[in-house]
Structures are given as structure tokens and as C-alpha cells.
N, C-alpha and C positions, 0 to 999 in steps of 0.2 A: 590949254593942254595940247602939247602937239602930239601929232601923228602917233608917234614912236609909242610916247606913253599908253595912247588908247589903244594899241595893240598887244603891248604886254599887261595891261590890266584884263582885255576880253580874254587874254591864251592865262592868264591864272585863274579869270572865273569859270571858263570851259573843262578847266581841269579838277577844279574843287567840285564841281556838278558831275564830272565823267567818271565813274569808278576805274583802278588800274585791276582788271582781271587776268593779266597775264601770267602770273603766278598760279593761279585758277589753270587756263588752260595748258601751260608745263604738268601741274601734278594731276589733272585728269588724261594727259598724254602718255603720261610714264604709269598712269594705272590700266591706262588701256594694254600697253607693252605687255604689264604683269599678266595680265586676265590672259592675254594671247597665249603668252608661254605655259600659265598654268592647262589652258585648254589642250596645246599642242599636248602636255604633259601625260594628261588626263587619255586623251586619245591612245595611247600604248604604254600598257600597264607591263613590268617587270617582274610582277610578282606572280603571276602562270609559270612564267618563263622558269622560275626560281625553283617553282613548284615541278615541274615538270623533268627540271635536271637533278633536284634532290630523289626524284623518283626510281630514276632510270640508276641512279648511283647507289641506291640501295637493292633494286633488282639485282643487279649485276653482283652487287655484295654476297647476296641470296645464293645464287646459282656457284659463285667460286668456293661459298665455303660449304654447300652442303653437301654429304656425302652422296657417292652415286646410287643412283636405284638398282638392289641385288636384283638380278635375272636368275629365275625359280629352274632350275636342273631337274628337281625330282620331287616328286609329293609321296610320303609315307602314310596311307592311312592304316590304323590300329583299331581294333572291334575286338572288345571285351565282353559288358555291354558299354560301357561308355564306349561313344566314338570320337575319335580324335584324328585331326589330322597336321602334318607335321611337313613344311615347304623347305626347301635344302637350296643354296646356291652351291657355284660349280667347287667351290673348297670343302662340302659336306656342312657347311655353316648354316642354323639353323634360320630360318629368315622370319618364320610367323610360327606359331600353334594355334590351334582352331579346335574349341568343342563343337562337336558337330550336331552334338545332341544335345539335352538337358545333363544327363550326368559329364558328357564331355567337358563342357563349358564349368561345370562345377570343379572338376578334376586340374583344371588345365588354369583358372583362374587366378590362383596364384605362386603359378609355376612362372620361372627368370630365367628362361633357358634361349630368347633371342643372343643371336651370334655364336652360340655355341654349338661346337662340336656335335655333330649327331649323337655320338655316342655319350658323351657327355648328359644332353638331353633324353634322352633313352633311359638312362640310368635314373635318370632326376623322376621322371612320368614315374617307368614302373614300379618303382618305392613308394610315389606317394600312391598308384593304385594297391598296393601290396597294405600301404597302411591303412588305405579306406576300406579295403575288405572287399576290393569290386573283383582283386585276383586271389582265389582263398584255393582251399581242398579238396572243394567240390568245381567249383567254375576255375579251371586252371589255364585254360586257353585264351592265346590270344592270336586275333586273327591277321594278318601284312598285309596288304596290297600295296603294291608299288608303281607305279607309271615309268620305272628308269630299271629294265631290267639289266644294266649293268652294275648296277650297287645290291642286288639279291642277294649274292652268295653272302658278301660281306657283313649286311645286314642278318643276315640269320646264327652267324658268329658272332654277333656282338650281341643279340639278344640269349643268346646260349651263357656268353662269357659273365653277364649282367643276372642271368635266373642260379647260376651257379654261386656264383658273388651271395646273392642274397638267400644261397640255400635253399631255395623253392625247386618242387618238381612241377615245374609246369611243361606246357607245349606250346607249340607253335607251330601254322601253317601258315606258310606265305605264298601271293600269288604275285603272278604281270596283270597291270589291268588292262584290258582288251576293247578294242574301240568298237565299243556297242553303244550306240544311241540310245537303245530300248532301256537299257540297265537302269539310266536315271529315271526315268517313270515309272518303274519296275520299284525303284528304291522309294520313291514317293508313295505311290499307292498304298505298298505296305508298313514306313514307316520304318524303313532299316536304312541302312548303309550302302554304299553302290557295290562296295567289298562284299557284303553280306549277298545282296541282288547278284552277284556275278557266281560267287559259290553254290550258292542254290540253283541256279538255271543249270550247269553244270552236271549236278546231282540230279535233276531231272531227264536230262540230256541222257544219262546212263542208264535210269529206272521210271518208267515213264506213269508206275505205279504211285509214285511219289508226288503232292501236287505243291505250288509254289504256296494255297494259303495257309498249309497245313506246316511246313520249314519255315516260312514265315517269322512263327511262334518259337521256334527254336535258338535256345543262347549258343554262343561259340563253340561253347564244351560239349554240350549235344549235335553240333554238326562234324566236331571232331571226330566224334564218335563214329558216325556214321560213316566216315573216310577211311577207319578203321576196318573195313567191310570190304573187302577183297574184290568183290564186287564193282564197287566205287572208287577204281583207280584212276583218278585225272592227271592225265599227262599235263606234264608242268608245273605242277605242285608238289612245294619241297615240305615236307613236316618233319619238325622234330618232337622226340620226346611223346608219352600218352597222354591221350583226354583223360580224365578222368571217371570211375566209375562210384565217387563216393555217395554219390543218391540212389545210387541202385545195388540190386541183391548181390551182383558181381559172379563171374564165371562159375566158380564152388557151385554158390545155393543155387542158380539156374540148371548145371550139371547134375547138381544131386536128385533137384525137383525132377527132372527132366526121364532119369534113368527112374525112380521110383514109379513115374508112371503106367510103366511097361514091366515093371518089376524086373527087372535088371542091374547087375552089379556093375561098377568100373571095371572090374576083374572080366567081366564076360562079353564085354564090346569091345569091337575095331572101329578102325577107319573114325575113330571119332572129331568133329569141327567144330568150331564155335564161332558164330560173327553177330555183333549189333547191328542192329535194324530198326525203322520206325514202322511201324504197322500198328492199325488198330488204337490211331492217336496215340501210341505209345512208345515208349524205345522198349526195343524186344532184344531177349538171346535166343538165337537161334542155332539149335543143338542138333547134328546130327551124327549118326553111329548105327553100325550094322550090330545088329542081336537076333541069333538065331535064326541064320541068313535071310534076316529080313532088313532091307534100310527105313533107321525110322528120321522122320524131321521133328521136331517138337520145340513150339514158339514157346518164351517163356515171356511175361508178364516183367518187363525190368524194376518195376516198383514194387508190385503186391506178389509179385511169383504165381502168378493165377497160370493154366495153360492156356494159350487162344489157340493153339492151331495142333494135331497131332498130325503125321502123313505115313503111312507105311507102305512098304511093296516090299512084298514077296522074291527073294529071286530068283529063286529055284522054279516058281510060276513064271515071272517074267521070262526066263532064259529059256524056260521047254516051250512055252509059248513061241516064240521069237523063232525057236530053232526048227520048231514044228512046222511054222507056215513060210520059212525060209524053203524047206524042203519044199514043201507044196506047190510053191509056185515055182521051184526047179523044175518039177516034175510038170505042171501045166506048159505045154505050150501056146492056151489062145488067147494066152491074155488077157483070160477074164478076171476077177475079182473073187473074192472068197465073202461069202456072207451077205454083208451091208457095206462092205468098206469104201465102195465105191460115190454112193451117196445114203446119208444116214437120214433117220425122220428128223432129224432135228434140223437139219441144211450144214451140216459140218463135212468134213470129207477130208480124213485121215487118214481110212485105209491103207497102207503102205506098210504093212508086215510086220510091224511093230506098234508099244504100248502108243496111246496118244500126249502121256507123260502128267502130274500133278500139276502143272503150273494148266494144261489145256483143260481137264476136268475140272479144276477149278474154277477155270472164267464159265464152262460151259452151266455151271446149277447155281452161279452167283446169280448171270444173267437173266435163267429162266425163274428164279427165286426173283430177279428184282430188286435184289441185296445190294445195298450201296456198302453198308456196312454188317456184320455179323460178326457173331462171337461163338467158340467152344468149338472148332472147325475138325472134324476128326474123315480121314482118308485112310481107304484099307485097297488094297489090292490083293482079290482073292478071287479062288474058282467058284464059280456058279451054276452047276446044272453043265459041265463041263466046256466050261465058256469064261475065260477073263473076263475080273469086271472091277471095278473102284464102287466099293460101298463109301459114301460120305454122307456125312452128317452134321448141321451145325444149327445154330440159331440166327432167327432172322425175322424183322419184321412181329418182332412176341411171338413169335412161330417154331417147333422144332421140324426142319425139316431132313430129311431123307430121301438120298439119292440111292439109285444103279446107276451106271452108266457102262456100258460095253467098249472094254477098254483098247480095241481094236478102233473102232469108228465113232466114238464119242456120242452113240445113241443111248439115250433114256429109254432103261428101260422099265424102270420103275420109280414112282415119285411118290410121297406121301407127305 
């Protein structure tokens, strides 16, 4: 064998023995490639990305087509006894309703008056409260407050134009609401409306006899009332139309009760008045009229017609009195005093030439009585042992009691 041959027989057996893995090492090369790129792949995900610009693209969606947020011009709140409250943007356009209370929220529940016209809404409320019975015969008022007093005047024409509409005689007072702080606590404590809280402090404001927990208690139509009362004039308050009196005896029967007591005819009195009042936890008429030149006052009972208070003076005593120590002290010149008037036992000091008046003898035998409350209150202004004096008398405490008092210096003179 030569050479040649024993070399290509060793390079065919070297190769039949050698595996070819070359094809091996190409397709674990080209998977290594794949793995690379899948890795690189893997390392920055698309799908955030995706997520994050479908987001922004529906925000933006959001904001172009939603309509703008109304900016509130005015708040109307309404106190019947449901309270209600009623937010307006700058076209009168109605933006929310709110019961403020249990019956509010009832009333107002399935009322469709967003976007609409105040008046519009106006009209919608007071019908369905007309048809729930919360605005009737007896409860006829309803109460306004408004925070925008440029919309007042117009507001109390359209609630005119809407009770005529619907043939009701009702009323209405409307106020500005006034930036008191206290009000909201005031309206919490007691459980009313800030409308309600600002009306009553008001009325207190005027009569100091009057207390917040005692108005409290009272609905619309009885605070109306009381506005009624010549007395309780509050500047700024526009009212239309009367409260009503159908739960009570009404002017007549208080009049007639009144003159009966003193045994007096319509025909034989002057100067006659009449105003409602709350006293004696009650709404009162309050009658007065001159009879046989005497002025009398006489409270009447608004419910049962009972009297609680009678008042009378004299005037032909009060006037000779008056004119009597008028002179007297012309004629002194030292200055001194006449009687007690100076300082009386009781520490009062009135003295000053004239009566000391029914409202001062009053406080002065409530106090010494210790009378928070009392009934049957009878006041006489008459001579005594030739000396002015107020005989009173009332109940108090299970007790009848009995005053003098000397109607010059507000001294007791006799007590029983």
C-alpha cells in the first residue's frame, strides 16, 4: 500500500469516528441571537406606554365635553315648616334644591326643577306644598331669606304673582341674610333654620321680654303674626299679605271678650287698638281703649279667650296728679323732693313728678313675688288715703297675691 492510500484511508476512518456538529453549533448560535432579542424585548414593555396614552386621551375627552361648573349667584332659602333651600347661577337658573329638613327633603324629592328658571321652580315647590297641605288656612306663611339682595324686590313679585295664580291668600316675609356667625349655632341648637335663627334674634333685639327658647316653638305663621305688632318693626323686612289668624279667636271675639270685662259697649270707647303678642306662652290680643276716662289694656287668651292681664289708670287721677306736683316743684326752689321719690324702700327711684308707668310696676311685684311666670294680672291706678297708687293683683307661685305700690316712687306699700 503506498503512502497516499494509508492516508486517505486514516482521514475516512478519523471521520467516521469524529461526529460533524457544525450544524449543532449554527442553530445553538441563531438561538442564542433569538433569546438576545427576546430579552432585549422583554426589558421595555409597550404596553404602559399604551396604557398611559389611552388615558390621557380619555381625560382630555372628559374635560372638552363636560359642561362647565355653574357658579352659585344666590341661595333662596324658604321656611314654611319644611325648609328648603334653592342655589341660582348668574341667569336665575336653578342649580341644586336641598331639603334642609326631614319634611324638606320629602317635599323637594321628587321635584325636576334643576336648570330651570327660578320662577319656573317657584311655582313647581309651591303647588306641590299647596298640595301637601304644609301651605293651608291656618299655616299661610312662608318665610325668604336671601343672600343676593339684588334679586329681593323681584323675588317677592314672582311669589305674589304664583299665590295669586294659585288663588291662595297667603303671605310672605322676606329678609337679606346678614353675616352673623352666631346664627348657625343658634339654628343648630334649636333645630330650625338659619332664616328662622335670624328672624327671631331680631324680634328679640326689639323686645327683650321675648326669649329665643320660647320663638323657638313657633311656625312661620305665628312669627308672622307677631310682625304684625307695631311694635316689632324691623327695618328691612319686606312682607306681603296677612298671617293668618284661623287657630285663633280673631280680633271680634278678643274685642267683644275684652269690652265685656269692664262692662263696656263698642259704642262707649275711644282711642281703641289692637296688636298680637306672645305672652304667657301664648299668642295674645292685646286690646286697648279709653272708657270713662279711664285707659284700660286687656290681654286676651288667642286660643281659649281666658283674660291674663287687665291694666287700667285713671286719667283725670293721673293728670291732677302730674299737674299737682308739676306746680309744687315750680313753687320749690330747694330742690328737695316731695315724699319718697327720691329713694323709695324698695331701692327704686323714680321720683320725677310723674306716674312710674304699668310696664315699671309691673317688673317691680313680679320681682318681689319671684314670679317667673303668672296668670290673671289685674292693674288699677287709683287714689288711696289721698295719695296715687296702682292696686295689682295676680296669681303666682299657687298664691293670690296683692300689691300697693305708690305710683309716684314705685314703693310698696302694702303686700299680701
Amino acid at each position: 500500500m503506498t503512502p497516499e492510500k494509508i492516508k486517505e484511508k486514516i482521514n475516512k476512518t478519523v471521520q467516521k469516528i469524529t461526529p460533524d456538529i457544525s450544524e449543532q453549533i449554527i442553530l445553538d448560535a441563531r438561538k442564542r441571537v433569538h433569546q438576545e432579542k427576546k430579552e432585549k424585548s422583554r426589558g421595555f414593555s409597550w404596553k404602559p406606554v399604551l396604557i398611559f396614552a389611552m388615558s390621557c386621551l380619555l381625560f382630555v375627552t372628559i374635560i372638552v365635553t363636560r359642561p362647565a361648573t355653574s357658579v352659585v349667584a344666590a341661595t333662596i332659602s324658604l321656611d314654611i315648616n319644611p325648609s328648603i333651600e334653592i342655589t341660582l347661577d348668574e341667569k336665575d337658573k336653578v342649580i341644586e334644591i336641598f331639603g334642609k329638613n326631614e319634611e324638606g327633603i320629602d317635599v323637594v324629592e321628587n321635584l325636576n326643577v334643576k336648570g330651570c328658571q327660578v320662577k319656573v321652580a317657584l311655582k313647581t315647590l309651591i303647588e306641590s306644598l299647596l298640595e301637601q297641605g304644609y301651605l293651608n288656612d291656618s299655616a299661610n306663611s312662608i318665610l325668604v331669606t336671601v343672600d343676593n339682595e339684588n334679586i329681593t324686590a323681584n323675588l317677592m313679585e314672582m311669589i305674589e304673582d304664583i299665590l295669586a295664580e294659585d288663588d291662595f291668600d297667603g303671605s310672605v316675609v322676606c329678609q337679606n341674610l346678614k353675616n352673623n356667625p352666631d346664627l348657625v349655632k343658634l339654628a343648630e341648637t334649636y333645630n330650625i333654620s338659619i332664616g328662622r335663627a335670624q328672624l327671631i334674634t331680631e324680634l328679640i333685639a326689639l323686645d327683650s321680654t321675648y326669649n329665643i327658647e320660647e320663638l323657638a316653638k313657633l311656625n312661620v305663621t305665628q312669627l308672622n303674626l307677631l310682625l304684625g305688632n307695631s311694635e316689632n318693626t324691623i327695618p328691612g323686612i319686606q312682607r306681603m299679605g296677612q298671617a293668618s289668624q284661623k287657630e285663633y279667636i280673631g280680633e271680634e271675639k278678643a274685642k267683644e271678650i275684652a269690652l265685656k270685662s269692664v262692662k263696656a259697649s263698642a259704642t262707649e270707647i275711644s282711642d281703641y287698638t289692637m296688636e298680637i303678642d306672645y305672652r304667657h306662652h301664648n299668642i295674645v290680643y292685646v286690646i286697648k281703649f279709653v272708657y270713662n276716662n279711664t285707659d284700660y289694656v286687656v290681654m286676651v287668651n288667642g286660643t281659649s279667650g281666658v283674660i291674663l292681664e287687665c291694666e287700667q289708670e285713671n286719667r283725670q287721677y293721673k293728670h291732677q296728679y302730674e299737674h299737682s306736683h308739676s306746680s309744687s316743684s315750680n313753687d320749690d326752689t330747694s330742690g328737695h323732693n316731695h315724699g319718697k321719690g327720691s329713694n323709695s324702700g324698695n331701692g327704686n327711684n323714680y321720683g320725677n313728678g310723674s306716674c312710674i308707668g304699668q310696664k315699671n310696676v309691673k317688673r317691680i311685684v313680679l320681682n318681689h313675688a319671684n314670679a317667673s311666670e303668672y296668670s290673671n294680672y289685674k292693674s288699677e291706678l287709683c287714689l288711696q288715703d289721698g295719695k296715687l297708687v296702682y292696686c295689682i293683683e295676680f296669681k303666682a307661685n299657687s298664691r293670690q297675691c296683692k300689691y300697693v305700690i305708690d305710683a309716684n316712687t314705685g314703693e310698696i306699700l302694702e303686700e299680701k
